[in-house]
KEDREN-229428 format. One line per 8 residues: their letters; for each residue z, y, x of C-alpha. Coordinates in nm, 3 decimals. Layout:
% residues N
A) Z/Y/X ~ ...
END
This chain:
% residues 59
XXXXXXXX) 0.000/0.000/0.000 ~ -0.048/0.358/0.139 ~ 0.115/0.634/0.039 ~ -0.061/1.035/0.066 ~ 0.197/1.263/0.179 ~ 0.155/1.648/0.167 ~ 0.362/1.904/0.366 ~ 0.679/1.717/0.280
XXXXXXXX) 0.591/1.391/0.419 ~ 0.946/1.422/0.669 ~ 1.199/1.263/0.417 ~ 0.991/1.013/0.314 ~ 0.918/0.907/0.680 ~ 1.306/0.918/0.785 ~ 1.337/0.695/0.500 ~ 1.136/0.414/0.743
XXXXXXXX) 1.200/0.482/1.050 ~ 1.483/0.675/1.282 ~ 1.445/0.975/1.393 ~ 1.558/0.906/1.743 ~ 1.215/0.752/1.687 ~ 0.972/1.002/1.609 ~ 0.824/1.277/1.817 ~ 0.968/1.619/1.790
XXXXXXXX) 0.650/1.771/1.671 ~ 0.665/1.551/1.375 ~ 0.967/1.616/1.250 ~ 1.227/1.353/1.453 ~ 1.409/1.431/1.765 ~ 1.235/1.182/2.047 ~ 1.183/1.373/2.325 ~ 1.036/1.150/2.588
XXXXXXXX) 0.972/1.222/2.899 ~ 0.624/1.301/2.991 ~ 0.572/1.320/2.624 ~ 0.627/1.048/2.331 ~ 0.221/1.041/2.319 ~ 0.225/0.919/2.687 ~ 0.543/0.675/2.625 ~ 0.479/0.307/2.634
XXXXXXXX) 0.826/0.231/2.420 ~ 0.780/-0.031/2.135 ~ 0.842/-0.348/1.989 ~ 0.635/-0.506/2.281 ~ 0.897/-0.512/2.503 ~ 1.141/-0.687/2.299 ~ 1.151/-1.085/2.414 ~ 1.223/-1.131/2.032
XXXXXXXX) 0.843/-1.036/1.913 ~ 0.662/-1.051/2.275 ~ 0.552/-1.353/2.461 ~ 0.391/-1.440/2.753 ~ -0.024/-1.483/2.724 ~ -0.132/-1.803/2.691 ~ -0.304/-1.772/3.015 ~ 0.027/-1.707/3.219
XXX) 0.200/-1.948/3.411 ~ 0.591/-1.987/3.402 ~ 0.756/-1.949/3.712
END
């Protein structure tokens, strides 16, 4: 389902995720360094949802 938000699309976006999680420029209060665009934070890094490529070998 998507959703069309106009100017007040902020509370309805804190409602899904953090703020500590969006960029300052869009309403949250992530300020990382170098910039949030240039950040390579995510769920990727978590063991829980990322695995090793099928092509790696285990050590």
């Amino acid at each position: 389902k998507i959703n069309i938000l106009g100017s007040g699309y902020q509370s309805e976006l804190l409602k899904h995720i953090p703020a500590e999680n969006i960029p300052k420029e869009f309403g949250g209060t992530c300020t990382c360094e170098g910039g949030c665009e240039n950040s390579d934070a995510g769920p990727w890094h978590d063991p829980q949802w990322a695995r090793p490529a099928k092509w790696e070998k285990k050590a």
